[in-house]
N, C-alpha and C positions, 0 to 999 in steps of 0.2 A: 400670453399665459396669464393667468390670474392671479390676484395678490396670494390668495388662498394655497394655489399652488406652489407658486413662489414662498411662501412661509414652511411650507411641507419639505419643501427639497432642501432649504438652508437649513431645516431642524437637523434633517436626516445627513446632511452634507456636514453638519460644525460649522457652518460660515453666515456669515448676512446675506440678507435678500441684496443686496446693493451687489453684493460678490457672483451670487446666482445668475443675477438680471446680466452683469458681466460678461460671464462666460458664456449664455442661451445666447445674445445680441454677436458673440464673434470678439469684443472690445480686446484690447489691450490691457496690460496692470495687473496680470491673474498670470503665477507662476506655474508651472507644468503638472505640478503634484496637485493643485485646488482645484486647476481646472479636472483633472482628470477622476479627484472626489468626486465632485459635483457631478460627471458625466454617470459616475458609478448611482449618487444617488438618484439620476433619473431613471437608471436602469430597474433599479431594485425598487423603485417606486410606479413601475410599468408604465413609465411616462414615454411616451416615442420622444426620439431626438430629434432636434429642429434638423434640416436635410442639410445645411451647411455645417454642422457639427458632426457629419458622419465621417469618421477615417478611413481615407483610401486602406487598403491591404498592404502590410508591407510583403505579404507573402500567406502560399499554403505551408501549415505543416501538418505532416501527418502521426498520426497516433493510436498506435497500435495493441490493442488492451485483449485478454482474453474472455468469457462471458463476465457480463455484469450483474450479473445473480448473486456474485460474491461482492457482499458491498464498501471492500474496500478499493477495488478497481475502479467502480465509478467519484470515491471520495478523490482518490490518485488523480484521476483525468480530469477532474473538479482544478482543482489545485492548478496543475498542467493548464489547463486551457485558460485559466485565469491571467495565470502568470504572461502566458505567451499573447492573451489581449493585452496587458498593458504595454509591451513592446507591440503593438501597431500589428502582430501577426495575426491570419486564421488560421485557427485548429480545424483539422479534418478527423473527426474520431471514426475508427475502425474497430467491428467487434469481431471475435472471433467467438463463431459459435459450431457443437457439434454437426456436421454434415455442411455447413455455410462453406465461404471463402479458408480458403489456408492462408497462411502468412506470406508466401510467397506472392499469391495473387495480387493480395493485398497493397504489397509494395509494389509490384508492377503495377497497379490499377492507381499508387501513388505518384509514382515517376513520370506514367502517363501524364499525367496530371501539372506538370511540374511543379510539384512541393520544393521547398526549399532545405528541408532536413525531414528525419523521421525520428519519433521518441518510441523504445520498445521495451512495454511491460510486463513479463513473466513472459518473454515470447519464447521460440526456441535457442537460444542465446542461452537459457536457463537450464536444458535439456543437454546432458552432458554425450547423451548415444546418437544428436542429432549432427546435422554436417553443418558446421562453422561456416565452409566456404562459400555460401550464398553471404555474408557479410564482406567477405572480401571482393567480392564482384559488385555490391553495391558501392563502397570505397573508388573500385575500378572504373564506376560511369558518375563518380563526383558527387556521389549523396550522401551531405555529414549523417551521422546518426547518434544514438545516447542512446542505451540500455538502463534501465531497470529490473534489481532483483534477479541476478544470477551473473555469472563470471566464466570467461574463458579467456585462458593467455594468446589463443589462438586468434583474435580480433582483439585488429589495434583504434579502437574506440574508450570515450568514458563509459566509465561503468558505477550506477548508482544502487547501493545497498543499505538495509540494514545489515546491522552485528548481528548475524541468525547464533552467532556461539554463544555470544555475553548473551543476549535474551535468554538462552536455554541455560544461563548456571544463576539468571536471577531467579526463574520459575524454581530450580531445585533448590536453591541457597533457602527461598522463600518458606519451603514445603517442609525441607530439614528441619529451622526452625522451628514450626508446627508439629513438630516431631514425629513425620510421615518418614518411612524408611522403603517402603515398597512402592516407589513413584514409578508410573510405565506412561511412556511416549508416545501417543498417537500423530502419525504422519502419511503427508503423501508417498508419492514411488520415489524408490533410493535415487532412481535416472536426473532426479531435479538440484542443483548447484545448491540452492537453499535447506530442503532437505538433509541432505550429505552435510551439511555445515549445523545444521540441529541437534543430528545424530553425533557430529564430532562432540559440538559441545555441553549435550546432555552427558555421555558417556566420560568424556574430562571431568564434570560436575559430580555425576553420581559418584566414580573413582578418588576426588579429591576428597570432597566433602561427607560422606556415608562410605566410604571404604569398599564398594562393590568390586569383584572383580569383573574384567570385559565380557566371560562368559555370562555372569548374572546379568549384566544389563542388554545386554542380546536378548534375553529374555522378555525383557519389559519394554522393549521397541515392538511397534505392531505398524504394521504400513497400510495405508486405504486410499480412500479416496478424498480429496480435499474440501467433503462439501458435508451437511447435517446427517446424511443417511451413512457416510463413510466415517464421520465422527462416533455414530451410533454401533456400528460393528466393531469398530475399534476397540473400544470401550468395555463392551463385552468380553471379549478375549480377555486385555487386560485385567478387568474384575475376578475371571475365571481365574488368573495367574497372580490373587491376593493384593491386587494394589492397592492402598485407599489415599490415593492422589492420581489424577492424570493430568497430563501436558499435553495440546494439543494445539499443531503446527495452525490454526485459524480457528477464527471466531466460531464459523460455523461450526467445526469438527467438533470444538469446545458444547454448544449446544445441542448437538449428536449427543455426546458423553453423560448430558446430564438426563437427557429422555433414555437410554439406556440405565443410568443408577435407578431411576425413579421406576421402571419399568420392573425394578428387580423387588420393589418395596422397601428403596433403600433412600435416602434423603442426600442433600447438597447443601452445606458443605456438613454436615450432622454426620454422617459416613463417610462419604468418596469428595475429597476436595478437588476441583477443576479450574484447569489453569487456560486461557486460549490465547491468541499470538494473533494481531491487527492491529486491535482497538477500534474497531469498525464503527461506524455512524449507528446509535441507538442500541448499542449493544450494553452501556450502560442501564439501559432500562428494562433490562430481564430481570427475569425472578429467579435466582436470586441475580442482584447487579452481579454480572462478569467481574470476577479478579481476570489479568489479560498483560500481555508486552504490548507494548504499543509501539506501532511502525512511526515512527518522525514523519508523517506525510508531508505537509507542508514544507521541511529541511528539502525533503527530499527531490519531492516537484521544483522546491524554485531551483535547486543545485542542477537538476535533470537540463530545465529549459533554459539557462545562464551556461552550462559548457556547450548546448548546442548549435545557443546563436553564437558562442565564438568560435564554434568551427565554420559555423555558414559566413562568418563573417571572415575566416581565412585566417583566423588565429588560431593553429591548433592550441585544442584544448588539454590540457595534460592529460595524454591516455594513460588507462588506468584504471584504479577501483576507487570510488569515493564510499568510503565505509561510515553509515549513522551510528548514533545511539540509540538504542532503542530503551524505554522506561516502564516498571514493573508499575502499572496499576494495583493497587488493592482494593479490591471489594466486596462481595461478598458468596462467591463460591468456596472460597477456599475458610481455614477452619480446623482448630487442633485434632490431632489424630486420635480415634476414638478407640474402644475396644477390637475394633472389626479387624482382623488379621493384623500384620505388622508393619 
């Protein structure tokens, strides 16, 4: 490799060329963590790796996401698959797309395979009318697993979440402030664990904080679909029902909401203030920048793939729910409540 190179990789790595030369040659004197910077920045500097630096697999594993259209799944499986290379494993990602494989397939097409565990994100685990017991047969033929984003006491696994409650009373605590009184709720179908936990803790929130009663805020709940075009119908309704704030269960739904205000000839955050729940990659660089909860990805991927490998490793891992923090970005959708309704 050339010096040239070699000055490239130690800039990008933090260490000396003498450290570099090191770890490329195989040498001894280079601790676990330098070596395996340096491996990083060859990667990230699209350097192939010399072929005695390649690590065997300690294993498949598999992971199970739903479409990646929404771009917080693919920042999650980012995280996820990172994590699980620096523990020596491979990630097998799995999409789920309309009319594609089901979840079930999936997992059989994993077991096949012999993975060593599975990670599952928004799967049906999340879905409270769907049947649990296909988790407990996979337990039955000895496949640790770790769920993300949804809960059932009915499967005894970890389970990693955001706080979908607190997120929903800092979006209203935020909005109150601003002295928005008519805040309505866009979300997906009640049938989802996250969901149902949105809805508990916007409705706690509005009832504490603005004094609503349950009936009112039944009102200002509107349910769709999880994606820009489902944000956009939402939105509308709401509008119709005098809100001049919305909360909306994702990024996307959040930029649905605002091509709906603007569609009406109404502005963001100047009339209708918008709140979204991700913090998804490049979402700060809308017009206006998203105000948004932001999901702890990072917490949350490396907690996901650290209880996994110590089921695979035969240490159960505390089954359970592992609940995050989630944190109020402010930026700039949102915006004092103006004359327009109450």
């Amino acid at each position: 490799m050339t010096t040239a190179r070699l000055s490239d990789i130690a800039a990008q790595a933090g260490v000396s060329e003498a450290t570099v030369s090191r770890v490329l040659n195989g040498k001894a004197g280079v601790s676990a963590t330098t070596r395996q910077t340096v491996l990083a920045a060859l990667d990230v500097l699209g350097y192939e790796r010399p072929t005695r630096l390649r690590q065997r697999s300690a294993g498949l594993i598999g992971l199970i996401t739903p479409e990646l259209s929404n771009p917080i799944f693919p920042a999650l499986a980012q995280v996820i698959e990172q994590v699980l290379s620096r523990h020596g494993y491979t990630p097998v990602l799995c999409t789920q797309t309309p009319g594609g494989s089901t979840e079930d397939e999936l997992v059989e097409m994993l077991v096949e395979r012999g993975v060593a565990g599975i990670v599952f994100v928004s799967g049906l685990h999340a879905d409270s009318t769907a049947d649990h017991d296909r988790y407990a047969k996979l337990t039955g033929r000895q496949v640790p697993f770790v769920l993300i984003n949804g809960y059932s006491e009915k499967i005894a696994a970890p389970f990693i979440s955001p706080d979908d409650r607190a997120a929903m009373w800092m979006a209203v605590q935020h909005l109150a402030e601003l002295g928005h009184e008519r805040i309505g709720l866009a979300v997906g179908q009640r049938r989802y664990v996250p969901v149902l936990r949105k809805i508990e803790g916007f409705t706690a929130a509005m009832r504490s904080v603005l004094g609503k009663s349950a009936e009112e805020v039944e009102q200002l709940v509107h349910h769709s679909l999880f994606s820009v075009e489902g944000g956009h119908a939402a939105a509308g309704v709401l509008l119709d029902r005098g809100c001049t704030a919305i909360v909306c269960g994702s990024d996307l739904m959040a930029l649905g909401a605002i091509r709906a205000v603007r569609q009406r000839g109404l502005t963001v955050p100047g009339d209708v203030s918008v709140v979204g729940f991700d913090d998804s990659p490049l979402i700060a660089f809308t017009e206006p920048p998203l105000t948004t909860v932001r999901q702890p990805v990072e917490a949350m991927a490396t907690a996901a793939v650290d209880a996994l490998l110590e089921e695979v490793a035969g240490q159960s891992a505390q089954r359970g729910e592992f609940m995050f923090q989630p944190e109020l970005v402010m930026r700039g959708s949102t915006g004092a409540r103006t004359h327009r309704g109450g």
